[in-house]
N, C-alpha and C positions, 0 to 999 in steps of 0.2 A: 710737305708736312701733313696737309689733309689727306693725303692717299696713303700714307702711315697712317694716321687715325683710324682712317675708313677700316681699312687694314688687321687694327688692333683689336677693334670693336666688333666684326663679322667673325674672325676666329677665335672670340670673348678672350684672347691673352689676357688682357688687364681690364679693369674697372675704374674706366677713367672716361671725362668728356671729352669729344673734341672743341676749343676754344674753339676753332676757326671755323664751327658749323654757321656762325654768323656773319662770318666775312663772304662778299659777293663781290666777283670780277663782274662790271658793267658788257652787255654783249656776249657771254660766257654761258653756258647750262652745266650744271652740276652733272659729273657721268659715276655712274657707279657699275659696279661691275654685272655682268649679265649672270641671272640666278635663274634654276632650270624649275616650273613651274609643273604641279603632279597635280592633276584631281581625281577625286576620291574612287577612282575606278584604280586607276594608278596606282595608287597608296597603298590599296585592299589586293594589287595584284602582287605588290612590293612586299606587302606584311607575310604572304602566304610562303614565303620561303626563308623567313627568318626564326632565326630559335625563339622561341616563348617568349624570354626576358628582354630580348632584344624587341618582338614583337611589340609586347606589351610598351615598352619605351616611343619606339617610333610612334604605337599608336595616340600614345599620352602628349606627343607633341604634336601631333600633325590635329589633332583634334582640339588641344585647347592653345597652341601656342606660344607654350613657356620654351623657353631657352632649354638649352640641353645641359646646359650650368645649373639652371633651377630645377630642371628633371631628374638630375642626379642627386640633388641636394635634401629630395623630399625624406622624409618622415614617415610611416602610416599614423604619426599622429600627427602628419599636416595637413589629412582630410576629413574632413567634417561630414560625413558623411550624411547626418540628418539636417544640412544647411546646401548644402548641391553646392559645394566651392571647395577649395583647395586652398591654402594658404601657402605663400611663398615667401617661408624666411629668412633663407640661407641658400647658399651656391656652393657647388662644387668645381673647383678650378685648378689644373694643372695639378692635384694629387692633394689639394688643401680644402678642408672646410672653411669658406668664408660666413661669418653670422651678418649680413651686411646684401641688400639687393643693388642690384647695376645705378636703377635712378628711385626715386620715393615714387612714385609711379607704380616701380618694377612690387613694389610692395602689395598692388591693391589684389584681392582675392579675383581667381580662377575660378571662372563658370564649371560646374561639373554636373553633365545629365546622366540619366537615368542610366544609359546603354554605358555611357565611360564607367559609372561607377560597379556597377554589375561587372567590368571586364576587370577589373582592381583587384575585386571583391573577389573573384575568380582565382586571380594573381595570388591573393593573400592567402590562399587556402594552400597553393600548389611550393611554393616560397618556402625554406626550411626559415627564413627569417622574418620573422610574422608581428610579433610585440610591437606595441608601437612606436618604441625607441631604436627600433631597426630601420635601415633604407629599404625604400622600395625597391631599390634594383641595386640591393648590394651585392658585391665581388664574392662569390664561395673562394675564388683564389683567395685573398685577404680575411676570410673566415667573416664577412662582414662586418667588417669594423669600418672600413669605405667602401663608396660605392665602385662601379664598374667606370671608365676611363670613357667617355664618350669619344675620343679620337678613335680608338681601339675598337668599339664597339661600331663605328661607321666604316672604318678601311678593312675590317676583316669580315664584318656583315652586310651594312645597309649599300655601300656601295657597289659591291660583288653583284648583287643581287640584282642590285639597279641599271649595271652594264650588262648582265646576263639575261634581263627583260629587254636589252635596248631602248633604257628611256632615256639613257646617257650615253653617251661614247668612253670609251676606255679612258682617252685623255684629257675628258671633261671634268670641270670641276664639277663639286656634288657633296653636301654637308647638312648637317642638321637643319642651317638657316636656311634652308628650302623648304620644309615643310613650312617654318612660319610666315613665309613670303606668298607659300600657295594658301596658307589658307585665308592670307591678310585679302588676298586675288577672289577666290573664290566665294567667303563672304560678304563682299561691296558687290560682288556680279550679282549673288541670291538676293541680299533685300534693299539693296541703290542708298544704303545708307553708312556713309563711311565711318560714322562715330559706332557702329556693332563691331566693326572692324580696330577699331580703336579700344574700346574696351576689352577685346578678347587679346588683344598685344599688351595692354597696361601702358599705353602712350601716354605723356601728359597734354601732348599737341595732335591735332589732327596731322599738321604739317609731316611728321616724322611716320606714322599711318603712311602718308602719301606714299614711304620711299617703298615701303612694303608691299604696296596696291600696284600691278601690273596692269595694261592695258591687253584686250583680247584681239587678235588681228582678226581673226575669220568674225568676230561681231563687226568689228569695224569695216571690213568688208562687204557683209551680206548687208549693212547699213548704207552703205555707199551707194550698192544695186539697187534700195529700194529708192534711196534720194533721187539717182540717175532713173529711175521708174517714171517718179514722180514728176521731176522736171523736163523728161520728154513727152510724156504725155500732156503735156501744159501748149503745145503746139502740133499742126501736120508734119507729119513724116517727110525728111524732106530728103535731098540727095547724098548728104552729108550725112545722115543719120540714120538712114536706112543698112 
């Protein structure tokens, strides 16, 4: 039943908790599934081959980490443009406007800098749907009354793009929830502080950060070299170690 949760909750089907995140098998580790990790060279090579709208999408999640439910669901009046944050009120899921966020957490305002909001601002001018009771990345198919289908928008765009850079394999998994994984990764590496990482998710627990936050192998490596530096040079060379 937790791996249906787990399940539920990565491919946003439904807005529901898992009860059993607090049940623990004694002697057991929690496994969750392997998520494919891009930094921002990646990203910026991945963006270069997608259409504008799409562009502009990937780059609003890979940069602040909402949900691709919450990215569809935005407003251009759910940015505040003279307060550097975004507000997330509402989700778009499975073809419905939900007015309702995943947890009260998923409520708290979205950092927005200078450079994100200049790329918007950019957006807004090019977009036949501009008012700000229009979506930001609405469907010209639907004449903009809803936004664009984030499934659709990643198996005909984001993931073509990303097997055809080879940062994937054809039959690898590959979805929105990777940008918020890399960037959960990539900001605890920049400032060793996992509560900036926390905030930029809208977690109410560090704990749940955690599941976001990957470990880097080649640091954990070149770390290893210097420990093995350090504790051989603690004695002579000897025949064993030479």
């Amino acid at each position: 039943m937790s791996l249906i949760f787990d399940f539920v909750d990565h491919n946003e089907i439904c807005c529901i908790r898992n009860p059993l995140e607090k049940v623990t098998i004694p002697g057991s580790e929690e496994e969750h599934m392997a998520v494919k990790l891009l930094s921002p060279a990646q990203v910026f090579r991945l963006m270069e081959r997608l259409p504008v709208i799409i562009r502009v999408a990937v780059l609003l999640v890979a940069a602040t980490g909402v949900r691709i439910s919450e990215c569809l669901g935005l407003l251009w009046a759910h940015i505040k443009w003279d307060e550097n944050k975004i507000l997330i009120q509402q989700v778009f899921r499975r073809g419905v406007i939900v007015g309702r966020t995943k947890t009260k957490a998923s409520k708290a305002p979205v950092p927005m800098c200078e450079a994100l909001a200049a790329t918007l601002q950019q957006w807004r001018q090019e977009t036949p749907y501009s008012t700000n009771e229009d979506f930001i990345f609405a469907s010209s198919a639907l004449s903009g009354k809803l936004p664009m289908w984030g499934q659709s928008m990643n198996a005909d765009f984001v993931k073509p793009a990303a097997i055809a850079l080879e940062l994937i394999a054809a039959g690898e998994r590959f979805g929105w929830h990777c940008f918020r994984h890399s960037l959960s990764t990539w900001a605890n590496e920049t400032t060793k502080d996992i509560t900036v990482s926390q905030v930029m998710l809208r977690h109410a627990k560090p704990d749940t950060t955690g599941i976001y936050t990957h470990g880097n192998f080649g640091k954990a490596l070149a770390a290893q070299r210097e420990y093995m530096e350090q504790l051989l040079a603690m004695k002579p060379a000897s025949k064993t170690t030479q």
